[in-house]
C-alpha positions as CSV (number, residue, x, y, z in Angstrom):
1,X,51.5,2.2,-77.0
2,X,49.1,4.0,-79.5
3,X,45.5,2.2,-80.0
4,X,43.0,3.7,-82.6
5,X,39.6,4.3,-82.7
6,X,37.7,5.5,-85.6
7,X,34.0,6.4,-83.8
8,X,32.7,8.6,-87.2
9,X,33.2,8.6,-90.6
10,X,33.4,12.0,-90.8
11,X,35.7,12.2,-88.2
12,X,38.4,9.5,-90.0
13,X,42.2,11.1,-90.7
14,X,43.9,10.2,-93.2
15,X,47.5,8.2,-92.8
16,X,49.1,11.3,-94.1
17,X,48.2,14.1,-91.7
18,X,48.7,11.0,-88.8
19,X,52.3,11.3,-90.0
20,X,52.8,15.0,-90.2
21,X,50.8,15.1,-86.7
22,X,54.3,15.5,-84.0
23,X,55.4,17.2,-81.0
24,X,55.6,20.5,-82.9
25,X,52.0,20.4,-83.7
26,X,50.5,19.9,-80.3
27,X,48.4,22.7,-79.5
28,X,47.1,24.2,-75.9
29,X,43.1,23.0,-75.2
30,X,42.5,26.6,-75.1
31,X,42.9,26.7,-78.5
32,X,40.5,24.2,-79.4
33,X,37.8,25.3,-76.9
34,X,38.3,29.5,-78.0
35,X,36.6,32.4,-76.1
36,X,33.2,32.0,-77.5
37,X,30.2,29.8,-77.5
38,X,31.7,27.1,-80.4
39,X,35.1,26.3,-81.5
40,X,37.1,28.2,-84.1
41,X,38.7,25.3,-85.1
42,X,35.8,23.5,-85.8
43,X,36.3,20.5,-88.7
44,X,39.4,21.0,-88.4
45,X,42.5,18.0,-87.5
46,X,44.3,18.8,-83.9
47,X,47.0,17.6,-81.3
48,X,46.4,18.2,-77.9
49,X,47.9,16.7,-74.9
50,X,46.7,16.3,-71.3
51,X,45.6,14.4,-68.5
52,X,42.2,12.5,-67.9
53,X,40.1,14.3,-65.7
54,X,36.9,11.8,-65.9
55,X,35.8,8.4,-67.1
56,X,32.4,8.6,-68.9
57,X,32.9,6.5,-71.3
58,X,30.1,3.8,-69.6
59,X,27.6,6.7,-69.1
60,X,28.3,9.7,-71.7
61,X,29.9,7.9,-74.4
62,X,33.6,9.6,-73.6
63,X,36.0,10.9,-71.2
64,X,37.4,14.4,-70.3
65,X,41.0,15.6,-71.3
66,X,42.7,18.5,-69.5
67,X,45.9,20.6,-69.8
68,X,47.8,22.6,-67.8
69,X,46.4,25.7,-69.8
70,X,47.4,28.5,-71.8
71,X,47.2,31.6,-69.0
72,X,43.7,33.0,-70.9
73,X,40.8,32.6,-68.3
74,X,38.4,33.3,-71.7
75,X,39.4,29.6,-72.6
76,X,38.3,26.5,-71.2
77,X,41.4,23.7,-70.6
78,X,39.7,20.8,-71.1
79,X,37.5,19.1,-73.7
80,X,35.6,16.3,-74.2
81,X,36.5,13.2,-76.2
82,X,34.0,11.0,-77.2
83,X,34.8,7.3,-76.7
84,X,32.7,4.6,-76.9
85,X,33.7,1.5,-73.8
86,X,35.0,-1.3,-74.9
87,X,35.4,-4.4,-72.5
88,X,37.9,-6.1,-74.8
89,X,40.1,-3.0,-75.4
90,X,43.2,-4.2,-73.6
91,X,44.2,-2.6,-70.0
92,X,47.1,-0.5,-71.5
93,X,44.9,0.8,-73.7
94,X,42.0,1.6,-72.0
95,X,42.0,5.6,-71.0
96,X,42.7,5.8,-67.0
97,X,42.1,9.3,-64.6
98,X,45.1,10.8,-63.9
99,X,46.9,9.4,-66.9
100,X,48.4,11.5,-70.0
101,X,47.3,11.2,-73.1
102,X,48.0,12.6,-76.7
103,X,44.6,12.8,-78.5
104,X,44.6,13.9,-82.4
105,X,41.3,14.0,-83.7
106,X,38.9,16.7,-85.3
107,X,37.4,19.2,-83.8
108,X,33.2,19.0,-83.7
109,X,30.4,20.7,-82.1
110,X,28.3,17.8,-80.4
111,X,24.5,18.5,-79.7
112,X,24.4,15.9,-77.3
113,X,20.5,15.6,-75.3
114,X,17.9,18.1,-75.5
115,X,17.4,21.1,-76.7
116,X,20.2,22.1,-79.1
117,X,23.3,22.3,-76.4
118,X,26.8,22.6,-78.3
119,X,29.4,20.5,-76.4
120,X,33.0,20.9,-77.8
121,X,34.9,17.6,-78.6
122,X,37.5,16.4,-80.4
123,X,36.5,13.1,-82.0
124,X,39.8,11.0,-81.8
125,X,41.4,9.3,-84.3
126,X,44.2,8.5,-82.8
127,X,45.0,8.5,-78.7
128,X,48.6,7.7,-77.0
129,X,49.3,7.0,-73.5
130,X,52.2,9.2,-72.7
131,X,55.0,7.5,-70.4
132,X,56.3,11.7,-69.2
133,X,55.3,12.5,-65.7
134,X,51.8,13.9,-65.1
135,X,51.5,17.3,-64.2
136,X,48.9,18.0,-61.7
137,X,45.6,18.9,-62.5
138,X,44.2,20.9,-59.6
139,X,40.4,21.5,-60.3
140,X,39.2,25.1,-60.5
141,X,38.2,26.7,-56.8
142,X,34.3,28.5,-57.3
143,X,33.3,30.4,-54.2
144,X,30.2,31.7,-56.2
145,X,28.7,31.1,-59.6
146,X,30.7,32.0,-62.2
147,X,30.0,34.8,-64.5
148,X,30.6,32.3,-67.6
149,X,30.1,28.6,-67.5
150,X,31.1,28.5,-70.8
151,X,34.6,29.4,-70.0
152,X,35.1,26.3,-67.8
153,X,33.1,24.0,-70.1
154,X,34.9,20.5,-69.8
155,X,37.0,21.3,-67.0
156,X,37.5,20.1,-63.5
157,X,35.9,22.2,-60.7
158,X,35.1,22.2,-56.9
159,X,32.4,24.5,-55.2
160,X,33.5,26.2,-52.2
161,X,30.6,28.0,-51.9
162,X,27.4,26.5,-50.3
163,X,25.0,24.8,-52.8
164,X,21.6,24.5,-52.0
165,X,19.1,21.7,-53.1
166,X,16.5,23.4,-55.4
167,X,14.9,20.7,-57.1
168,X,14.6,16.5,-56.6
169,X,12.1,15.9,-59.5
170,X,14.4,14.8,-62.1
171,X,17.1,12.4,-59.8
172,X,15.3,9.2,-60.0
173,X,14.5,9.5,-63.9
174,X,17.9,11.1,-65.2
175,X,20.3,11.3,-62.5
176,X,20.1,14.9,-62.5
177,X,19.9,17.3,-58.9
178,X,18.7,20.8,-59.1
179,X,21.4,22.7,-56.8
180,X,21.7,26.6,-57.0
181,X,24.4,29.2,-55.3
182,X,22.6,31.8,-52.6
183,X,19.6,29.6,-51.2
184,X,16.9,28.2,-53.0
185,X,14.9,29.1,-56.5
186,X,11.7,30.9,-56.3
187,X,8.9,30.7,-59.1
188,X,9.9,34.6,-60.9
189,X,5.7,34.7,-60.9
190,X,6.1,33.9,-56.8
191,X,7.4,37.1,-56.0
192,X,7.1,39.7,-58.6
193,X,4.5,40.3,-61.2
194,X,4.6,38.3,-65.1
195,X,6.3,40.5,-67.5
196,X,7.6,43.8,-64.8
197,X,11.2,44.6,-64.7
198,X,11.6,42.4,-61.3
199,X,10.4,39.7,-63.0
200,X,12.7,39.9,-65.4
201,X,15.5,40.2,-62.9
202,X,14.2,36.9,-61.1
203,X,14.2,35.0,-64.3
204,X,17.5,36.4,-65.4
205,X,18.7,35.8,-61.2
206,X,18.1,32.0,-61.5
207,X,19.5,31.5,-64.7
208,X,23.1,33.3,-63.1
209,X,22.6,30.5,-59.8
210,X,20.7,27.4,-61.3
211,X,23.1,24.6,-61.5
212,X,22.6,21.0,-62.1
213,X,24.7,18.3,-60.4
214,X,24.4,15.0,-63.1
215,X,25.3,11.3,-62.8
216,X,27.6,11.1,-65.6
217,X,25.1,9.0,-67.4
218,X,22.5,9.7,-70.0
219,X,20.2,6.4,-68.5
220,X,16.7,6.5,-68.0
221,X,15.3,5.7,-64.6
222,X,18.8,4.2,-63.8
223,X,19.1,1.5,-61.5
224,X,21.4,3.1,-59.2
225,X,22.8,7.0,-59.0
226,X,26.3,6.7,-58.5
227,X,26.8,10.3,-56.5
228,X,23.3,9.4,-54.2
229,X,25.4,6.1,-53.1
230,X,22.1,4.5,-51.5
231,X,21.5,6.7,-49.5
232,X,18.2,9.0,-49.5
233,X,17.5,11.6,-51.5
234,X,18.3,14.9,-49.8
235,X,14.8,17.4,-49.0
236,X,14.8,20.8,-51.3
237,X,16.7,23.2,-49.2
238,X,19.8,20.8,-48.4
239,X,23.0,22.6,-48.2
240,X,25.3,20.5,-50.0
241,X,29.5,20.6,-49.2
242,X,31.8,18.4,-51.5
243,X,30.6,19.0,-54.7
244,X,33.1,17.9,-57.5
245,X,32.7,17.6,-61.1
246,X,33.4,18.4,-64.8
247,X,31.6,21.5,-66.4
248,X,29.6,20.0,-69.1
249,X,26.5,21.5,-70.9
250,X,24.0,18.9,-72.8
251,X,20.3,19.3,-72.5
252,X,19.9,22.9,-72.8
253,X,22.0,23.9,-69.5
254,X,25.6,24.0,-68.3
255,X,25.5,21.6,-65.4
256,X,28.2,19.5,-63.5
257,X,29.3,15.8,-63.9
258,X,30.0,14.7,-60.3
259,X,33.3,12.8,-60.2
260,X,32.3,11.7,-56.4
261,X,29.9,12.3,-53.9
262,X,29.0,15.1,-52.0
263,X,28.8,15.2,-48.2
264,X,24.3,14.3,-48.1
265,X,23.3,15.0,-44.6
266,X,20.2,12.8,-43.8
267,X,17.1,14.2,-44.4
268,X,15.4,16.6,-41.7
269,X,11.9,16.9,-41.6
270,X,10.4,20.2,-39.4
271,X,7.9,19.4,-36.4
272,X,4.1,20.2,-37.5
273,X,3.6,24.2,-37.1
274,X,2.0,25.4,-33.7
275,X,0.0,29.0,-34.4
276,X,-1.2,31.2,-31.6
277,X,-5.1,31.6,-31.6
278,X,-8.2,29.8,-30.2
279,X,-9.5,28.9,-33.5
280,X,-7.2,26.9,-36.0
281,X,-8.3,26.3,-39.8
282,X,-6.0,24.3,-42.2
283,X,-6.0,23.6,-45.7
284,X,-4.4,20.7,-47.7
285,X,-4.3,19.1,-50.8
286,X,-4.7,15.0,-50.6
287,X,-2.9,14.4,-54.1
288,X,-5.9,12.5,-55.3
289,X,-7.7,10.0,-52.7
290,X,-9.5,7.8,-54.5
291,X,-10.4,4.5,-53.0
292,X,-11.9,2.1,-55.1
293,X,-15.4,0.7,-54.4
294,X,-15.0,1.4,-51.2
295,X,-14.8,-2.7,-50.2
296,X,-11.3,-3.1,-51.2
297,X,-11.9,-3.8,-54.8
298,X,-11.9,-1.2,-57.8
299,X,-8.7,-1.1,-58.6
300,X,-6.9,0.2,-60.2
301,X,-8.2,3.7,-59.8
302,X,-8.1,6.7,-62.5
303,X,-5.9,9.0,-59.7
304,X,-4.1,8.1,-57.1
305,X,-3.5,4.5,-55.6
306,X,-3.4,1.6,-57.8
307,X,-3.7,-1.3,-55.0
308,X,-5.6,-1.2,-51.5
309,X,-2.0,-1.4,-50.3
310,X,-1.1,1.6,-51.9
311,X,-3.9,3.0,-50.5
312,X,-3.8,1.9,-47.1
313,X,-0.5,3.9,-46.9
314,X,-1.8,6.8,-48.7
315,X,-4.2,7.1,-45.7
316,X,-2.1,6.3,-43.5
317,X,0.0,9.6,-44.4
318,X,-2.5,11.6,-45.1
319,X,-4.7,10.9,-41.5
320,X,-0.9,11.5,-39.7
321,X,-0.4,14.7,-41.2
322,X,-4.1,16.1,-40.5
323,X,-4.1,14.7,-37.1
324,X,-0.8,16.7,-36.5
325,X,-2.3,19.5,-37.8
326,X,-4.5,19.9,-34.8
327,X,-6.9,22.0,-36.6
328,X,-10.7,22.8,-35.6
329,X,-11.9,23.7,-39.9
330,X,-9.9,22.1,-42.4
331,X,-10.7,22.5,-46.6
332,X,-9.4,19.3,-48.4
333,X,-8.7,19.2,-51.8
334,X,-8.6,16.4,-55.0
335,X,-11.2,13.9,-53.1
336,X,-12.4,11.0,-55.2
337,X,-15.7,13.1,-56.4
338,X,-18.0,9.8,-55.4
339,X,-20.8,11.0,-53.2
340,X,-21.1,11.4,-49.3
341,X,-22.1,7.9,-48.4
342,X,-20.4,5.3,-46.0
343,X,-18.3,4.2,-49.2
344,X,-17.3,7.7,-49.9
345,X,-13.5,8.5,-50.1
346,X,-14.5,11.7,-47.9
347,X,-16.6,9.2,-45.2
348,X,-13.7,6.9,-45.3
349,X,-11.0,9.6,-44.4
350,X,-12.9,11.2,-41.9
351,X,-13.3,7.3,-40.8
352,X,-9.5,7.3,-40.8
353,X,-9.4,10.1,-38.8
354,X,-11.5,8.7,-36.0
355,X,-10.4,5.6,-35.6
356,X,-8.2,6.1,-32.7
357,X,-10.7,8.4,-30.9
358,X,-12.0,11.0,-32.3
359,X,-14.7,14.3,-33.4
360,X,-14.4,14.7,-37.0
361,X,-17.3,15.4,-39.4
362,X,-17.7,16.3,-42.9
363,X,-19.6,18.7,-44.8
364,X,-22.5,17.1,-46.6
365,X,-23.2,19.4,-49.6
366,X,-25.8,17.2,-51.1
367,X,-24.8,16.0,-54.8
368,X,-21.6,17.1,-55.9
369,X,-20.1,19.3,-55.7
370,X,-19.2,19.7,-59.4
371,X,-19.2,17.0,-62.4
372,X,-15.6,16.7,-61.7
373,X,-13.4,13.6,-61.5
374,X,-11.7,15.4,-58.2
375,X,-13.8,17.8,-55.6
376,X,-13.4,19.7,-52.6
377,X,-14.7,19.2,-48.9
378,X,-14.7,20.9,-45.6
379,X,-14.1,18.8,-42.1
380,X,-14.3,19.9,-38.7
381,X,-14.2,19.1,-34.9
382,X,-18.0,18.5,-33.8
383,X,-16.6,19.2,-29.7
384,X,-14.6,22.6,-31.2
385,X,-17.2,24.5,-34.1
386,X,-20.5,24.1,-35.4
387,X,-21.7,24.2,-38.5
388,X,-24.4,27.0,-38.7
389,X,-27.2,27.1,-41.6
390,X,-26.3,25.0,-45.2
391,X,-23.4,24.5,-47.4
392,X,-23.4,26.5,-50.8
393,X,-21.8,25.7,-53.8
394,X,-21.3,28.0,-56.8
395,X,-21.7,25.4,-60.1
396,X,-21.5,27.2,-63.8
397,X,-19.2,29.4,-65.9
398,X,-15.6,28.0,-65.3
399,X,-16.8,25.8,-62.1
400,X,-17.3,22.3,-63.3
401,X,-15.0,20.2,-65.2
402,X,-12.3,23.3,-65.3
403,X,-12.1,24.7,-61.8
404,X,-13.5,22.7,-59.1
405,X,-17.4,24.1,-57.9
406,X,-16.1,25.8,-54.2
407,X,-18.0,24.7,-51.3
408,X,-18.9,27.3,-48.3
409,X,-19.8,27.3,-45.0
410,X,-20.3,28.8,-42.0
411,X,-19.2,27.8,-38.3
412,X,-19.2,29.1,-35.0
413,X,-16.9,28.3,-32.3
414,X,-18.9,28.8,-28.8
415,X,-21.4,31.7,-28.7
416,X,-18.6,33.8,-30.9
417,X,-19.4,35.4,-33.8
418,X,-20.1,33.5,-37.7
419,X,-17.5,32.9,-39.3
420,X,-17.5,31.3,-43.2
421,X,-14.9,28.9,-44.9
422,X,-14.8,28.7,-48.6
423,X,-12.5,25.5,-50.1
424,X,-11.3,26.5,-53.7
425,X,-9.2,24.6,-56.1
426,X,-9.0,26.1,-59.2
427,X,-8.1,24.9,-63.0
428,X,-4.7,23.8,-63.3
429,X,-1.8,25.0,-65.6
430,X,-1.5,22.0,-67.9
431,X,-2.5,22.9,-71.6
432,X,-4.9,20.0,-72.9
433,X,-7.7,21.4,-74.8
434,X,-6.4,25.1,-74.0
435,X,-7.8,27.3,-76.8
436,X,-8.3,31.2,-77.3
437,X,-7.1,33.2,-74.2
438,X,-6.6,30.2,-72.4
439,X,-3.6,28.7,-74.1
440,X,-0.4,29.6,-73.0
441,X,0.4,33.3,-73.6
442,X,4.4,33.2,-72.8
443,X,4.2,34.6,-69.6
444,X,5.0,31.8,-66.9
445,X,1.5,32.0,-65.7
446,X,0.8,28.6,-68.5
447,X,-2.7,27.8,-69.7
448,X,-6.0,28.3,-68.4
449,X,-4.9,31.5,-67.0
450,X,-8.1,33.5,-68.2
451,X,-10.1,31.0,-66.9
452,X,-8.7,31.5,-63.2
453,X,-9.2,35.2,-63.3
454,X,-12.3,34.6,-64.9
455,X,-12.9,32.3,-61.6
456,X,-11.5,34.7,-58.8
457,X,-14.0,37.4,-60.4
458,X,-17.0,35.0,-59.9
459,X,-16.4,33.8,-56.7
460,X,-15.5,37.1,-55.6
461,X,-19.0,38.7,-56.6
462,X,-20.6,35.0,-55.0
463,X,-19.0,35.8,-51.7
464,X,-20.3,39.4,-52.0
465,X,-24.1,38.0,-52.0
466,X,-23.6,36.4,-48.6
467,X,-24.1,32.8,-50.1
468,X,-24.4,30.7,-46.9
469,X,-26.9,33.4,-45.5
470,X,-24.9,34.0,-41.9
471,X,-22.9,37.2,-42.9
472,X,-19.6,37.4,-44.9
473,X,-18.2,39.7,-43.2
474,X,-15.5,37.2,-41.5
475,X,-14.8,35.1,-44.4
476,X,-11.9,33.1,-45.6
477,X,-11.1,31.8,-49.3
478,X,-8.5,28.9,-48.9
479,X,-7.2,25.7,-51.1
480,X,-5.1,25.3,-54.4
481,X,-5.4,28.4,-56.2
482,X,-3.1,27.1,-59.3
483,X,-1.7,30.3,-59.5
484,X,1.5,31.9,-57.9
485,X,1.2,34.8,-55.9
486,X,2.0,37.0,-58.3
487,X,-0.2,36.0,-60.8
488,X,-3.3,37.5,-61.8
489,X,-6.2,35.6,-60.3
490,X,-4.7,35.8,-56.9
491,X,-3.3,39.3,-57.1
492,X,-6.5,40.6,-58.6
493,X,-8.4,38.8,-55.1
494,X,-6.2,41.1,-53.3
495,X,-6.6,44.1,-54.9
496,X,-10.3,43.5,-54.7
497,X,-10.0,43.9,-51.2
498,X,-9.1,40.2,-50.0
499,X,-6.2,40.2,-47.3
500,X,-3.3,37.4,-47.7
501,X,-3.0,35.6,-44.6
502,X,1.1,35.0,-44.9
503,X,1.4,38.6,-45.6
504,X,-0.4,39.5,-42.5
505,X,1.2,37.3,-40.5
506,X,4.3,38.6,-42.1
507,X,5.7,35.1,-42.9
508,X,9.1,35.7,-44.9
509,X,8.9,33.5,-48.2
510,X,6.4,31.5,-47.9
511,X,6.1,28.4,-50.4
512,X,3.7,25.3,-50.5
513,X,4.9,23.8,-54.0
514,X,8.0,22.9,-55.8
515,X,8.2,22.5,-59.3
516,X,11.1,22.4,-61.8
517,X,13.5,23.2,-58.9
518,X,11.7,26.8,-58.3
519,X,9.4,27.0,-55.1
520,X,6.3,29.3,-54.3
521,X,2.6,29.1,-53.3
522,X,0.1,27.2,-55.6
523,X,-1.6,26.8,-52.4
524,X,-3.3,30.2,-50.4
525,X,-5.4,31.3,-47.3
526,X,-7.5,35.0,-48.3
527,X,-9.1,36.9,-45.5
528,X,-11.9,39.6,-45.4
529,X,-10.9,42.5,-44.0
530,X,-12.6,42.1,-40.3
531,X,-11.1,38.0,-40.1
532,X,-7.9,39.8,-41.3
533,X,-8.0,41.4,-37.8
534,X,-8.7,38.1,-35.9
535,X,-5.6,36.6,-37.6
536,X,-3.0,36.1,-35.0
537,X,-1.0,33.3,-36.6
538,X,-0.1,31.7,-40.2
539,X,2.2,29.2,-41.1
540,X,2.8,26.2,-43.4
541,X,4.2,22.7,-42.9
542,X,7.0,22.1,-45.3
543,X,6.9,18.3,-44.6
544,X,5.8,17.8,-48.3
545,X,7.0,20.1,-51.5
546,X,10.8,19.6,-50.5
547,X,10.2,15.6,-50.2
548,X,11.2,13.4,-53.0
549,X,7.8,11.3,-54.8
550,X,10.7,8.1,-53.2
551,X,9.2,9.1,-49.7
552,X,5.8,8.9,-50.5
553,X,3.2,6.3,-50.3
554,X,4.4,4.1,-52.6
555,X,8.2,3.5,-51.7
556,X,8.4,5.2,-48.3
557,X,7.4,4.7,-44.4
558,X,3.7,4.7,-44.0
559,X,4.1,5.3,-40.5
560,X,5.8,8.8,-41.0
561,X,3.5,11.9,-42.8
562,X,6.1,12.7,-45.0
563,X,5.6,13.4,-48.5
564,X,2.2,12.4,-47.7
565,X,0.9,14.6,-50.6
566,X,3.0,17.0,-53.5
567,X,1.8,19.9,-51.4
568,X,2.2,21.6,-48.0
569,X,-0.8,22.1,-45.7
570,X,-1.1,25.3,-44.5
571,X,-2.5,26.3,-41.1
572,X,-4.2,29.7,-39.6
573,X,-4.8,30.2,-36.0
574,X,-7.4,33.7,-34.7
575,X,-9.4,35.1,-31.9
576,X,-12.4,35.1,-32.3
């Protein structure tokens, strides 16, 4: 039985071309969809037939209709028909999977989300329920990513190819899992220089693999994700088996509208790293630890925690993961900038630390350092090093309320030699009050990006004047360097003589950050020359980047270090 629904006005039929529209006029999907980017048929009246693929009428605003095809790979066989649900549309007239349909309606070009995607449609004015048999509809086999998304756009597919999870930061505000074909995304700026003709194939590489996997719903912060099924969200770098879904593209991207859930193997988190040496140095970044007053009160606070609950866990994850660590130096990164007194959020970590038996100290650099909301800090084992002579800072030019003033040091471990440790967290890449060279210039590295080079120059030449007064010569720059390593403040530190740890080590691919499903290093350890030689060891603990924010201090186990911060720690071991 035929039931109408008129959704548009510009989409109405008239009574006239419903009664010319018959058998002879039904035409092959194919048609409809055409070999190019938008229909060729577009504004105009159609017939197709086919069978219901997918029910999105709840979460999309329609449903999917595919044929058996018309033998041009070119052409996508389905298309989408936008429907809006109706609880009090009767049962037989309600569109049901698996069912076949005759849909006449007018072909349009929806723009459905953000950034000016073209979805094909046919906005119905008319849909029958067929009673003929229903041919299968088997969905399309991909064994790797297709050459053409477009071509498939509104059809059925299954990946037989492995999918790796890229990206989580988007699942618990739209649904929406960043998966990619070959292994995981890397930041193009990661692993070959802004604007060179590898960097150009990186960008152009991801674009070929990137995929997301979608909810079938267009819901903010929804309630429930109907392909995550409860269960947790799987770490970056999940290989995913099952995947099922309907090519659709809205918000600027081809993705996939799962039609059930993939096969989500509970999350595995890796041990903390063990590096050979007799000295270890570490460096993390504490995602803001602020804590109040210091008596419990003072919340809520302008970073970080909002309750003294919240912030019990925070510490909680934070004193596991640096206890795991096992390191003798460590540089610590976005402290509550509020002073070195028992109230402290530095006093109170190292506290923390302690509490079940231990050596820790901080690095008392006086006032400061820096104006900054956030600052830096050094800790160490009193029974393992010693701190030798003062603590120096380097305040003016960019180091203040841009980059964060660095804080040095020097230590000895027995009667060997001095050694320095410099904790560095330079500006970040967000644009507020960006002008000049410093706004964004196009070229992935974001804003602020003169100011870092103009950093990594002036703590280069501060390093060079032997700032602590023990020698430099074993000396190692380490912290959030807001910059990839490919980018110019960290590659010009290198070819100003500075030796990367990871690359010395010969770690393969190293990574300390995700962001917008691409991984790489925000987050670096840079050696002189003669501590270059000491190296024996370098690794990082990827308990962290690949974590969703849902197992972090405020929704998950406070007894476990996971996703105790948005970074990785890393962690150097040498003989000295």
């Amino acid at each position: 039985m035929p039931f109408r629904r008129a959704l548009l006005a510009t989409a109405l039929l008239t009574c006239a071309a419903m009664a010319r529209a018959g058998d002879a006029d039904v035409i092959a999907i194919g048609q409809v969809q055409g070999a190019g980017m938008a229909s060729p048929l577009a504004g105009q009246a159609v017939t197709v037939e086919g069978v219901v693929t997918a029910d999105f009428r709840r979460g999309l605003g329609g449903f999917f209709l595919q044929d058996a095809g018309d033998g041009d790979p070119a052409t996508s066989d389905g298309v989408f028909i936008p429907l809006a649900f109706d609880a009090n549309a009767d049962e037989g007239e309600t569109p049901k999977v698996g069912q076949r349909y005759r849909v006449r309606g007018e072909v349009t070009e929806l723009e459905p989300g953000r950034q000016g995607s073209r979805l094909t449609a046919i906005t119905p004015g008319d849909i029958e329920r067929l009673g003929t048999p229903v041919p299968a509809i088997d969905p399309v086999v991909l064994t790797a990513a297709p050459a053409d998304w477009e071509a498939l756009e509104g059809m059925r597919v299954r990946i037989a190819a492995p999918l790796t999870v890229s990206g989580t930061d988007q699942v618990e505000r739209f649904g929406e899992l960043t998966a990619a074909f070959e292994g995981r995304l890397w930041q193009p700026s990661e692993v070959a220089a802004p604007g060179s003709e590898a960097f150009k194939q990186v960008l152009k590489d991801n674009a070929r693999r990137r995929l997301t996997l979608d909810d079938g719903s267009g819901e903010r912060d929804p309630k429930a994700i109907a392909w995550l099924g409860g269960q947790p969200i799987p770490r970056v770098g999940t290989v995913l088996e099952g995947v099922e879904g309907i090519v659709d593209e809205r918000h600027g991207s081809h993705r996939l509208q799962l039609t059930g859930r993939p096969a989500l193997p509970a999350p595995a988190y890796p041990l903390a790293p063990r590096v050979p040496g007799t000295l270890k140095i570490a460096a993390f970044n504490l995602e803001n630890l602020f804590n109040g007053d210091g008596h419990g009160g003072g919340f809520p606070t302008p970073r970080g925690a909002k309750t003294p609950e919240q912030l019990q866990a925070q510490l909680a994850k934070l004193v596991a993961t640096v206890r795991a660590l096992d390191a003798d130096v460590a540089a610590l990164m976005e402290l509550e900038n509020d002073g070195y007194g028992p109230d402290s959020s530095l006093a109170q970590f190292v506290a923390a630390l302690n509490a079940k038996g231990g050596d820790w100290r901080f690095i008392d650099a006086g006032q400061g350092p820096g104006p900054d909301t956030i600052r830096v800090g050094l800790i160490y084992r009193a029974s393992r090093v010693t701190p030798v002579g003062q603590p120096a800072t380097l305040a003016g030019g960019p180091f203040g309320d841009r980059s964060r003033v660095p804080l040095a040091q020097a230590f000895r471990r027995g009667q060997g030699p001095a050694f320095v440790v410099v904790a560095n967290h330079f500006k970040s890449k967000g644009c507020s009050e960006a002008t000049g060279a410093d706004q964004d210039q196009g070229d992935t590295q974001g804003c602020w990006n003169a100011l870092r080079l103009d950093s990594a120059r002036r703590l280069d030449a501060w390093l060079k004047q032997d700032p602590t007064g023990q020698g430099g010569a074993m000396t190692v720059i380490l912290g959030d360097f807001n910059a990839y390593a490919m980018e110019d403040p960290v590659r010009w530190l290198r070819e100003a003589g500075w030796r990367d740890a990871f690359a010395v080590a010969r770690v393969e691919r190293p990574y300390s950050y995700v962001y917008n499903g691409l991984s790489g290093r925000l987050d670096h350890a840079l050696l002189t020359p003669a501590l270059s030689a000491r190296l024996r060891g370098a690794a990082e603990w990827h308990l962290n980047a690949d974590s969703a924010d849902s197992a972090g201090y405020l929704h998950g186990d406070a007894g476990q270090p996971w996703r105790s911060s948005d970074h990785d720690p890393l962690l150097l071991g040498f003989d000295l």
